[in-house]
C-alpha positions as CSV (number, residue, x, y, z in Angstrom):
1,X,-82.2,114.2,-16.7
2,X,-82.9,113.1,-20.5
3,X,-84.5,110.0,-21.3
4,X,-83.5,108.2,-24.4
5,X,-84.4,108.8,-27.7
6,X,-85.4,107.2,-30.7
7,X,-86.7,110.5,-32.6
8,X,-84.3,113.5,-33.4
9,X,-85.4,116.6,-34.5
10,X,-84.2,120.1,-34.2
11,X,-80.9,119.5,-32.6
12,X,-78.7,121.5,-35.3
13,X,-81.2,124.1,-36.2
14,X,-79.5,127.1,-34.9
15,X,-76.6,126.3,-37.2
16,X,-78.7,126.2,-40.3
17,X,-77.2,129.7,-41.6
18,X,-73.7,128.0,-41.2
19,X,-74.5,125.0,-42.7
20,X,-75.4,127.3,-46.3
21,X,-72.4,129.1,-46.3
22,X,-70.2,126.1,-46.5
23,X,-69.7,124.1,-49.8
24,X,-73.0,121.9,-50.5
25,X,-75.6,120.4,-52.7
26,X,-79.7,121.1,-52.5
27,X,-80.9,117.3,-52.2
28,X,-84.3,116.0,-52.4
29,X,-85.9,112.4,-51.8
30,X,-88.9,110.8,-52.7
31,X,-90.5,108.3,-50.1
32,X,-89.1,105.1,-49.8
33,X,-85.8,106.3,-51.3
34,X,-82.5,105.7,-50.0
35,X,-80.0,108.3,-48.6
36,X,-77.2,105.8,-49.5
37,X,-76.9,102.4,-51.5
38,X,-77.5,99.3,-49.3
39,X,-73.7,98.1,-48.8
40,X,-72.2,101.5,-49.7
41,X,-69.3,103.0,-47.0
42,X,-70.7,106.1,-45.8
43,X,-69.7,108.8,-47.8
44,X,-72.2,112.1,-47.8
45,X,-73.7,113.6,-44.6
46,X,-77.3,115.6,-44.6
47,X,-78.4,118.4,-42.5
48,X,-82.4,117.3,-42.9
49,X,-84.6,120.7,-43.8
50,X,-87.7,118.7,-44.1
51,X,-89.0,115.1,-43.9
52,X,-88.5,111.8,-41.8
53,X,-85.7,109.4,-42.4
54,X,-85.3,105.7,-41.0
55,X,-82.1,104.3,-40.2
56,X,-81.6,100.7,-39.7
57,X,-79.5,97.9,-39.5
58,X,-79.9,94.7,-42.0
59,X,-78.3,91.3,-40.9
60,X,-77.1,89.2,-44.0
61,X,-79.5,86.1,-42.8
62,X,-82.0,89.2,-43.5
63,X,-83.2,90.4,-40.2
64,X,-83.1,94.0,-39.3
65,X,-83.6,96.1,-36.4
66,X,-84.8,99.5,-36.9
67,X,-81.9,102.1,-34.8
68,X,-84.2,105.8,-34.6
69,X,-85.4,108.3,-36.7
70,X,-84.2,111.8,-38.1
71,X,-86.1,114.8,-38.9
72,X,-85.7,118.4,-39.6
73,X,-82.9,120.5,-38.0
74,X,-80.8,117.0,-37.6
75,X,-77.3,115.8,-39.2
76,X,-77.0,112.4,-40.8
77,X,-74.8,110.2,-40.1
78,X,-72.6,112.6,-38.4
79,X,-69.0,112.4,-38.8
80,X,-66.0,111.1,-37.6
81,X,-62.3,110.3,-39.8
82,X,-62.4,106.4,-38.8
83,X,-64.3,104.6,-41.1
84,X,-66.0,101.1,-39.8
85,X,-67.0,98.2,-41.9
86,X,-70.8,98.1,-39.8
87,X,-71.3,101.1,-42.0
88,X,-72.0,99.0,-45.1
89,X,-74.9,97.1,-42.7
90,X,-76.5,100.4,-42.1
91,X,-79.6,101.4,-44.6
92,X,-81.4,105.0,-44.3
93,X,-84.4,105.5,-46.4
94,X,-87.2,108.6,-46.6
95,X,-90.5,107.6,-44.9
96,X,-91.3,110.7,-46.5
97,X,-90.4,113.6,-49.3
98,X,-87.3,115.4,-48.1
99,X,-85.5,118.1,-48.3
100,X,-81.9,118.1,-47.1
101,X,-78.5,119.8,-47.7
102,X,-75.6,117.0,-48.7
103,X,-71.8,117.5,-47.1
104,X,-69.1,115.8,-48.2
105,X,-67.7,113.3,-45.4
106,X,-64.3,115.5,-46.2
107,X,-66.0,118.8,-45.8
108,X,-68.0,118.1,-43.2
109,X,-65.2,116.7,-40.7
110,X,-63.3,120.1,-41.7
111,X,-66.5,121.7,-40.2
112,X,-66.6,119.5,-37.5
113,X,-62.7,121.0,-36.5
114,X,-63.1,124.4,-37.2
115,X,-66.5,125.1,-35.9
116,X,-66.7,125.0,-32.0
117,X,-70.8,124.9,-32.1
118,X,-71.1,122.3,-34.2
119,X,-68.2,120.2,-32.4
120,X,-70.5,120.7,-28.8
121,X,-73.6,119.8,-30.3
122,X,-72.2,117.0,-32.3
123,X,-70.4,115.8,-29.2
124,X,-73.9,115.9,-26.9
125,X,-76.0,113.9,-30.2
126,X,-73.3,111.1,-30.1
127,X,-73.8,110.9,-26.7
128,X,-77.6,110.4,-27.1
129,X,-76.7,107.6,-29.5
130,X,-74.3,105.9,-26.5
131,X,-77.4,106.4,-24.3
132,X,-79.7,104.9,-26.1
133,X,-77.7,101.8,-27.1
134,X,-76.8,101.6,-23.7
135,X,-80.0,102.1,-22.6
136,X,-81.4,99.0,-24.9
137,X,-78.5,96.4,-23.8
138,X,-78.7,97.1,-20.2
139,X,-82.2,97.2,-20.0
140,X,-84.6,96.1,-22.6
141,X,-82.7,93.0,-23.5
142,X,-83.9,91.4,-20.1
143,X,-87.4,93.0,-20.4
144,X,-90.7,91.0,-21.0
145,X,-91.8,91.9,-24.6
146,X,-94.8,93.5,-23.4
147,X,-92.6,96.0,-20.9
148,X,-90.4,96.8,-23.7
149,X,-93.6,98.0,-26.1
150,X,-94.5,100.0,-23.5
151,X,-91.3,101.4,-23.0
152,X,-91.2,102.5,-26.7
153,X,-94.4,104.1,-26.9
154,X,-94.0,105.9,-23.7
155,X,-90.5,107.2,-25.4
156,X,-92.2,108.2,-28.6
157,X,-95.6,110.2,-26.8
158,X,-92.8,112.7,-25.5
159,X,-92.1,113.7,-28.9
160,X,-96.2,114.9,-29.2
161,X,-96.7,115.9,-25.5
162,X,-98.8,119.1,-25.1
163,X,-100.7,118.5,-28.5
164,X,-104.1,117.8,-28.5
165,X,-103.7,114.2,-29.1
166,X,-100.7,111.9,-28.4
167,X,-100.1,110.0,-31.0
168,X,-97.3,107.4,-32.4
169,X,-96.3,107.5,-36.0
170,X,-95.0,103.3,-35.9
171,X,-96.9,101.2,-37.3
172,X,-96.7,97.7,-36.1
173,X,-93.8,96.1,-38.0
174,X,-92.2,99.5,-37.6
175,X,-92.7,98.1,-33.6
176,X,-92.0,94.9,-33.9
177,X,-88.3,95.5,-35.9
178,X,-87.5,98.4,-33.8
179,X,-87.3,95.9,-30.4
180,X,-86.6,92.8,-32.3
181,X,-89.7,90.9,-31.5
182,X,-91.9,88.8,-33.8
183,X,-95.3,90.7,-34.7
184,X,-97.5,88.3,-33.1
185,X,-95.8,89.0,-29.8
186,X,-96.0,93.3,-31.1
187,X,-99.7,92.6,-32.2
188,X,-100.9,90.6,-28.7
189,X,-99.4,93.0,-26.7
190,X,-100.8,96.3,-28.2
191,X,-104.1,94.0,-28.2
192,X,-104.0,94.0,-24.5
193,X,-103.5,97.9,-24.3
194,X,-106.7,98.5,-26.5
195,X,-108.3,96.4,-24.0
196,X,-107.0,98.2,-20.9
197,X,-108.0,101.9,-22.6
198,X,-104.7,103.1,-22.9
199,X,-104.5,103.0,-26.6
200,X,-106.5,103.3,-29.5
201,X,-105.0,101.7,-33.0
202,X,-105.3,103.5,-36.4
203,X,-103.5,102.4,-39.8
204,X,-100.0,102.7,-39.2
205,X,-100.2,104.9,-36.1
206,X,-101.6,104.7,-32.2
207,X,-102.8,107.1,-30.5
208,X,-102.4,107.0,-26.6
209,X,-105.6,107.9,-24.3
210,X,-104.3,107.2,-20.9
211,X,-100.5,108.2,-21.1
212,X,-100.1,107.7,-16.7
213,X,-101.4,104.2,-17.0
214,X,-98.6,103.3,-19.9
215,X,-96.3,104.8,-18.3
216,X,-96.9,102.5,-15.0
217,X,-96.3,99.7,-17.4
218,X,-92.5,101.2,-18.2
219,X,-89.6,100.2,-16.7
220,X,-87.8,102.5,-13.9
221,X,-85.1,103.8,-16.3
222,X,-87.5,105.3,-19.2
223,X,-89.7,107.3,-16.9
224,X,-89.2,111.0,-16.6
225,X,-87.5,112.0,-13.1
């Protein structure tokens, strides 16, 4: 059983050769760039060949809340005919230099109808988008801050397991805006897991020592089976 996810990466690969032979644009991004103007309806969809982007949600009173992450071999924002005004509240930028190919919406719903692989994988990333928003309204809205940072980096070290060191590329206002909790809260809680051994803290990133004592911090609903 799949737990959820905050990081996508590699789920349309196999469709790359597809992807060139259908009507697009080569489109690069600098760091700190945006895919999209704040406030702009969604109107161009991007097969990422290299890079990170960061989607999130801004509030008009100016809070935000950070949604997940895309990297290589992933579509963004997907595609469906319906367009919804939340789209305008939704801001993707480049945490890094990237290399993507750019649909239009038009061409890329065509693709969506006439292509049966792209329709099932399309189908099974939406529903890792359900699962994770179900999975934070269900669950970490009644969660003690502390549980829910845990949570998070548990989900995030599955994305580097095997490698020699298990690290977490948030740093701690990335943290603090993706579960909507102040960053004193985000920075005494990551305190306390220095000071248990479970974590060491670098500039912008954490690396995790003692993955099976974090992960008796999580919840029962983000563990692995």
């Amino acid at each position: 059983m799949q737990i959820p996810r905050y990081y996508f990466a590699d789920d349309y690969a196999d469709l790359y050769d597809y992807f060139l032979s259908q009507p697009h644009k080569e489109r690069s991004f600098r760091k700190d760039e945006y895919l999209w103007k704040p406030g702009e309806c969604i109107e161009r969809v991007y097969y990422i060949k290299s890079g990170i982007s960061q989607t999130l949600v801004e509030h008009e009173e100016g809070y935000r809340k950070i949604l997940f992450f895309h990297s290589k071999g992933t579509v963004f924002p997907g595609c469906q005919e319906t367009q919804f005004k939340i789209e305008r509240s939704i801001v993707t930028k480049a945490l890094s230099d990237m290399e993507t190919l750019e649909f239009s919406r038009k061409d890329f719903y065509r693709m969506f109808q006439e292509n049966k692989q792209l329709n099932a994988i399309a189908f099974e990333t939406y529903a890792m988008y359900i699962n994770l928003l179900l999975y934070e309204a269900a669950h970490q809205e009644y969660n003690h801050s502390f549980v829910k940072l845990c949570n998070l980096l548990y989900l995030f070290s599955q994305n580097s397991l095997g490698e020699k060191t298990i690290r977490v590329d948030l740093s701690q206002e990335n943290i603090a805006d993706i579960l909507t909790i102040n960053r004193v809260n985000a920075a005494k809680s990551l305190a306390r897991l220095r000071d248990e051994g479970i974590i060491v803290s670098h500039r912008k990133w954490t690396e995790i020592i003692d993955l099976t004592a974090l992960e008796a911090y999580c919840s029962m609903e983000t563990r692995l089976p």
